[in-house]
N, C-alpha and C positions, 0 to 999 in steps of 0.2 A: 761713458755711453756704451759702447763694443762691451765693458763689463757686465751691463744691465742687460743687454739684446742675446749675450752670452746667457745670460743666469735665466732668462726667459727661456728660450729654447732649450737648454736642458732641463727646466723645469716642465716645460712642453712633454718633452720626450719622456720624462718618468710618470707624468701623468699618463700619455697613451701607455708606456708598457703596464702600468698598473689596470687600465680597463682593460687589455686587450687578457693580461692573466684573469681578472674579475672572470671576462666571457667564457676564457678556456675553463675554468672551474665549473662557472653555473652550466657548460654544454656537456661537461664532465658527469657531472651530475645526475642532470638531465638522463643523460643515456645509460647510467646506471641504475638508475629509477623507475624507468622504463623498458630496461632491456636491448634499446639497441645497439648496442655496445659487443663489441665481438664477444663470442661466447664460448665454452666447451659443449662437445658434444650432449645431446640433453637439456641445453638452457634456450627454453622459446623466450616469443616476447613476456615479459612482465616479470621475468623472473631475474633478480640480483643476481648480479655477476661478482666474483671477486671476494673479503672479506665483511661481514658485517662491523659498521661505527660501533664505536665501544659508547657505552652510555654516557663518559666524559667530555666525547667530542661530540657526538649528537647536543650534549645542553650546553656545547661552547661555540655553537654554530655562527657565522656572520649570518645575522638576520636583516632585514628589512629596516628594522630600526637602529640597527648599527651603520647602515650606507646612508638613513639621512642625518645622523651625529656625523657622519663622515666627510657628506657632502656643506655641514658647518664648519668644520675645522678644513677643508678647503677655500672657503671664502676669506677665512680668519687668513690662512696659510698667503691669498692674494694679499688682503689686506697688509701685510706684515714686509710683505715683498714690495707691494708699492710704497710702501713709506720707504721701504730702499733706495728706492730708484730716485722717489722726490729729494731725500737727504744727497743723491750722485750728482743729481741735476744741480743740486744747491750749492755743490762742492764745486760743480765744472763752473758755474755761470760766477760763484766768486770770487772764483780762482784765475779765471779768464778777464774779469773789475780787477784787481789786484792788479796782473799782467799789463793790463793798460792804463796803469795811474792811479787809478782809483785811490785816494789816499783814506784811510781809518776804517770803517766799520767793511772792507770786503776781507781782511787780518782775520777779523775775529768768527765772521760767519764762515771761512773756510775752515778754519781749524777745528769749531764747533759741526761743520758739516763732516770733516773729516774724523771726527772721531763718533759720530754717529753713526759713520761706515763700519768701523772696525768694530761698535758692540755688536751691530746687526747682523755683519758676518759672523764674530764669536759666538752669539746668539743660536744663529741657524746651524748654525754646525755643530754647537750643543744637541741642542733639540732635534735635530738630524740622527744625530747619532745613537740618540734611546733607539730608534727602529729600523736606523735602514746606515749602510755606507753613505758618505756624504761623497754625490756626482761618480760614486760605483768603484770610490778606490779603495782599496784593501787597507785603510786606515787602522793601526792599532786600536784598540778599547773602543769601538765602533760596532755599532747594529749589536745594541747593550742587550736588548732583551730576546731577540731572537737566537742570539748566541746562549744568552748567559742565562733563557730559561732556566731548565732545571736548575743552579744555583740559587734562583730566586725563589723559585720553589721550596727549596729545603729548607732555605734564610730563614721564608716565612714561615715555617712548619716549627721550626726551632724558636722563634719569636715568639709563635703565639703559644708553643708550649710553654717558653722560662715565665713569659710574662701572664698568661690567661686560664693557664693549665695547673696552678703550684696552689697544693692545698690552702696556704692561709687566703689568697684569692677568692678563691671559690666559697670556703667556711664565711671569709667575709662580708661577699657576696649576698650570699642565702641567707646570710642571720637580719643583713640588710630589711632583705624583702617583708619580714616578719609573717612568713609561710601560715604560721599557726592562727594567727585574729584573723589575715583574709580569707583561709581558707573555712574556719567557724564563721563568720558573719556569710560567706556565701553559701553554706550550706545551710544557715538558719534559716533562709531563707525559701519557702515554700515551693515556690516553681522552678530554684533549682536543685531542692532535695529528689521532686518527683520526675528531673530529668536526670540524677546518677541514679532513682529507684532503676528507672527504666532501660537505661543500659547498662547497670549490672540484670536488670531480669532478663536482657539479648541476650548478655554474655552467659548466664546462666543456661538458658533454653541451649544454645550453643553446644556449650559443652557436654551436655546433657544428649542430645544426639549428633554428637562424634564419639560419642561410648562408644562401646561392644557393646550388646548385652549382655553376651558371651563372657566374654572377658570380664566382667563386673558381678557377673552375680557365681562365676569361681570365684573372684578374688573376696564376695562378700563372703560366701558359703564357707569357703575355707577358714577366713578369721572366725566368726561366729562358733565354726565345730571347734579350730583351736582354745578360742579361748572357754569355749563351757567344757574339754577337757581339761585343759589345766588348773580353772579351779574348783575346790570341793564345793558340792551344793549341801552338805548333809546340815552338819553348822548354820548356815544362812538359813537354812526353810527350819531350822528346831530352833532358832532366836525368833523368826519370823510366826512360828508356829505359838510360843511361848505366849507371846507379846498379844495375838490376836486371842489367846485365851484367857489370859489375864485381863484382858479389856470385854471380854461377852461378845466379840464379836462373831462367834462360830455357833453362839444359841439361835442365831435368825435364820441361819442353816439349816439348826436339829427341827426350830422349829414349821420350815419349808416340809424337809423333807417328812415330818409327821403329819401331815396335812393332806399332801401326797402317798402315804401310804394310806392313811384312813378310810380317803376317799376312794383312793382304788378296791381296797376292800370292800366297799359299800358297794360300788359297782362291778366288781367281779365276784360276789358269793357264789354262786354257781360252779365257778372257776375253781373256787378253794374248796368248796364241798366235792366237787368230784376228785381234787386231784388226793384228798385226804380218803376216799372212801376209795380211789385207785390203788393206793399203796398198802391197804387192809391186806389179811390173808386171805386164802379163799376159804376158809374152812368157818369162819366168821359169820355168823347170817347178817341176812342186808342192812334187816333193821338198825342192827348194833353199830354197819358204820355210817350208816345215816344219821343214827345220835351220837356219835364218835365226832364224824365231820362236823353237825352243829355246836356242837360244844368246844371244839376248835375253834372254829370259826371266830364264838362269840368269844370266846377267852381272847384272841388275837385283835378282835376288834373294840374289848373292854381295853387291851392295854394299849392299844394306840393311841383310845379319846381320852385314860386317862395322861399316859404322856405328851400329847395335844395339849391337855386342858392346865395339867399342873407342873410349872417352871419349878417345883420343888421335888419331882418326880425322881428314885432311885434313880432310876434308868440314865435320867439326864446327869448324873452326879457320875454314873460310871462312867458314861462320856467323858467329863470335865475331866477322872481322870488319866482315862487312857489319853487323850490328846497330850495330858500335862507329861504324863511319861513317856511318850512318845518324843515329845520334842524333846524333851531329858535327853532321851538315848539318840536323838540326832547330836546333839551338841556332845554326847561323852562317850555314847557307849562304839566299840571300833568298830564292832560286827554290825550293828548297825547303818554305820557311815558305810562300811565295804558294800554293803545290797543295796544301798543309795547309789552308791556309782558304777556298780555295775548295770543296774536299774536306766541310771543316767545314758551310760556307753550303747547300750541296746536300742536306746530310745533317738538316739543323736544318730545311731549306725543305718536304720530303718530307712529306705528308698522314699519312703514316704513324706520322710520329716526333712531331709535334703531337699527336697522339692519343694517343700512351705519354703524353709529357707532361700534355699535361690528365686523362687519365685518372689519374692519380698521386693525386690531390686526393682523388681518391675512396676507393682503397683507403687512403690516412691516415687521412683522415674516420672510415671505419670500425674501421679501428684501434683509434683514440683513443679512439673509445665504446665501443668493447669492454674498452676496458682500463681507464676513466674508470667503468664501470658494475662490474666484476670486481674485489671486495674485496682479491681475492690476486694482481694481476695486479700484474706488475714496474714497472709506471707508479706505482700508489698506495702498493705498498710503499715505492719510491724516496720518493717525496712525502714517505710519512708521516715516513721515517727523517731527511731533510731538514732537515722542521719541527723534530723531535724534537734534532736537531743544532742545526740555528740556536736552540732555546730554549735547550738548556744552554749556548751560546756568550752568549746574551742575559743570563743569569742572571749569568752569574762574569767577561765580560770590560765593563771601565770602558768604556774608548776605544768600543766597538760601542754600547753604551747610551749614553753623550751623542751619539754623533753621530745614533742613532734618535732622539733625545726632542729634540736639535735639528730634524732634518727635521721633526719633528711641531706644535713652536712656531714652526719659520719658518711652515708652512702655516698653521696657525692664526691666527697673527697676519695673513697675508695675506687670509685672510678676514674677520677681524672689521674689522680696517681698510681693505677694501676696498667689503665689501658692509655697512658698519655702517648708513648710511641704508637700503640695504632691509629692514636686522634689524628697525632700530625703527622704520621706518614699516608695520612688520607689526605692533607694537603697537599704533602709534596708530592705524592703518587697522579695524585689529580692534575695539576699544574706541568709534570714530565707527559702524561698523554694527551695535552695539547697540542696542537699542530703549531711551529714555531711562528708560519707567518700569519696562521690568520689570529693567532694571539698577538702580535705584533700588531696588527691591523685593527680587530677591537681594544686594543688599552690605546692605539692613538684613538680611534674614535670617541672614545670617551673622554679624557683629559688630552687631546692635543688642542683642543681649541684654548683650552687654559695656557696651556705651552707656547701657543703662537703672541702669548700678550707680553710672554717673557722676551721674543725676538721684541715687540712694539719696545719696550719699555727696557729694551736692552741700547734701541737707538734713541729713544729719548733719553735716557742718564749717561749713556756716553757723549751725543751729542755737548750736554750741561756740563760732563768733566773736561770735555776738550776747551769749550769755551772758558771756564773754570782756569785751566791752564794756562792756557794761554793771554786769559789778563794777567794770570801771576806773573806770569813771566815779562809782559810788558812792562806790565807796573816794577819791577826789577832790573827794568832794562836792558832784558834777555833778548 
């Protein structure tokens, strides 16, 4: 009884000093929150005093829902302790029948009560010891986690690296999942093709203005000059040239531009008669280049309508073949090639043509957000339809899907087994800047009420072995 009235009152007592720290904390708190907490010069109300919470122990806070888990495994913590006291009581009152005669069954319920005692105390002072000294004395391998934090930290960092972190794991893992058919069956799928259309078009517009402009249209500008210096165009435009006169493509040309001269002459006579009776001498009489200039004129305007009218025309055949030579001498001749690119250099070098160029960037630019923001615009329908292809490709062809869920467990594996100390030295990093007691405090809150069944169920089976024994031993004669 004085053992029980004993284990009450120090039970008492570590109960108050636990609320009374509780309070000092939350006033603690409080006043740093608020400011009124003594300060250095410059700190008014409302301003933090002291160091800012590291973002580790801010999300390892005791909350609200951890003091009513708490105030659970309190109740358990009584419950556990009264079954104590009734196994004491059971022990005194059989033990006290024994004493006075009592012959057979007060033998077996004291020895059964007595050993009820002895799991309940090994019990609590197990369980005791994961968090706290058991009754504050400096017990070896006691107050297991508040001490032996960071060890269990590292434990587990090292844990879930051999065991969670090792490539065949992970390769296992993933090829598990079969990455390639879920992710083609979900992209076949219409309404989720048109929600990655649509945040890759964010992510696109995005990037798009976090450009420079600046910076984009040198870096266009620059490539664009580099590379139409480095290679020759003489070659490319005399293949090109070649090709389109071997096919007739350059007669709708000759025959534009004879169309255009015809007519201009029809309506500028005036024009060509003066400027032909302009360049007469003066010694000429008028008349003479007045018929000078008409007979210009009409010769100039016979040979247009007949080269207008007749595809068989000389004229047009000496076309055919200066082009034909011309592109000739693009592709072989060298003195030709060299006034091709210096042609070229002149043209690329011009303030003029750096301005198309980098201006280019710009009307892209806009383009692309126009067409990247515009649901119906030929960019996101293309996309979506894309998507919508590559998933039913994803969905039904073998060979695409291992080789996606390969690329996906080579990456994988190259991360876990590359970056595996930084994995788990986030654990254990994590786990060492927790504050030892109120991590003490939420791991009892969570699993101590489980713990307090080990104390129940420590005096029920000892209880059963003592009883246990002590028929053996009757029954032997002991």
């Amino acid at each position: 009884m004085r053992t029980g009235r004993r284990g009450r009152r120090v039970r008492g007592r570590v109960e108050r000093m636990e609320r009374i720290e509780g309070t000092a904390e939350d006033a603690a708190a409080g006043a740093a929150d608020t400011g009124t907490g003594a300060g250095g010069p410059g700190e008014g109300p409302g301003r933090r005093t002291g160091p800012r919470p590291s973002a580790s122990l801010a999300s390892f806070a005791y909350t609200a829902a951890d003091e009513e888990k708490r105030r659970g495994v309190r109740r358990m913590k009584t419950t556990a302790t009264g079954l104590l006291l009734l196994v004491a009581l059971v022990y005194v009152l059989a033990t006290w029948a024994k004493n006075e005669g009592v012959g057979g069954w007060p033998g077996f319920v004291a020895a059964a009560a007595e050993a009820g005692m002895v799991g309940a105390l090994a019990d609590w002072f197990a369980v005791t010891a994961l968090f706290k000294r058991p009754l504050g004395l400096p017990i070896p391998h006691t107050a297991i986690i508040p001490t032996k934090k960071d060890q269990l930290g590292a434990s587990l960092g090292s844990f879930v690296g051999e065991n969670f972190l090792s490539g065949g794991v992970v390769r296992d893992r993933i090829h598990s999942l079969s990455i390639g058919g879920r992710l083609g069956a979900w992209l076949a799928e219409p309404e989720h093709a048109d929600r990655v259309t649509a945040e890759l078009s964010t992510a696109l517009r995005g990037a798009l203005t976090v450009l420079r402009d600046a910076d984009v249209q040198a870096v266009v500008g620059e490539a664009i000059t580099r590379r139409a210096n480095a290679a020759e165009v003489g070659p490319g435009l005399g293949k090109m040239l070649e090709k389109v006169v071997a096919d007739g493509g350059h007669r709708k040309v000759v025959d534009l531009i004879c169309v255009r001269a015809h007519d201009w002459l029809v309506e500028h006579n005036d024009s060509v008669m003066d400027a032909v009776q302009g360049g007469a001498p003066g010694w000429t009489p008028r008349f003479v280049d007045k018929r000078v200039g008409e007979r210009v004129y009409k010769e100039l305007l016979r040979f247009l309508t007949e080269m207008r009218d007749m595809p068989g025309h000389p004229a047009r055949g000496s076309i055919d073949t200066f082009l034909t030579d011309f592109a000739a001498d693009l592709q072989t001749d060298s003195e030709t090639r060299a006034r091709v690119e210096r042609l070229k250099s002149e043209i690329l070098g011009r303030g003029e043509v750096q301005d198309v160029i980098a201006s280019a960037w710009s009307s892209v630019r806009t383009m692309v957000i126009a067409a990247a923001e515009d649901e119906r615009s030929e960019l996101r329908l293309r996309a979506r339809a894309s998507l919508m292809a590559l998933g039913a490709r994803l969905a039904t062809d073998g060979r695409l899907q291992a080789k996606l869920e390969g690329w996906v467990e080579d990456a994988a594996v190259y991360v876990v087994t590359t970056y595996r100390a930084e994995i788990t030295s986030l654990i254990s990093d994590t786990v060492a800047g927790w504050d030892a007691d109120q991590t003490s405090k939420k791991i009892e809150a969570h699993i101590g009420r489980d713990l307090q069944f080990i104390r129940i169920n420590g005096t029920v089976v000892g209880a059963l072995a003592g009883l246990v024994i002590y028929s053996v031993s009757r029954a032997f004669g002991a």
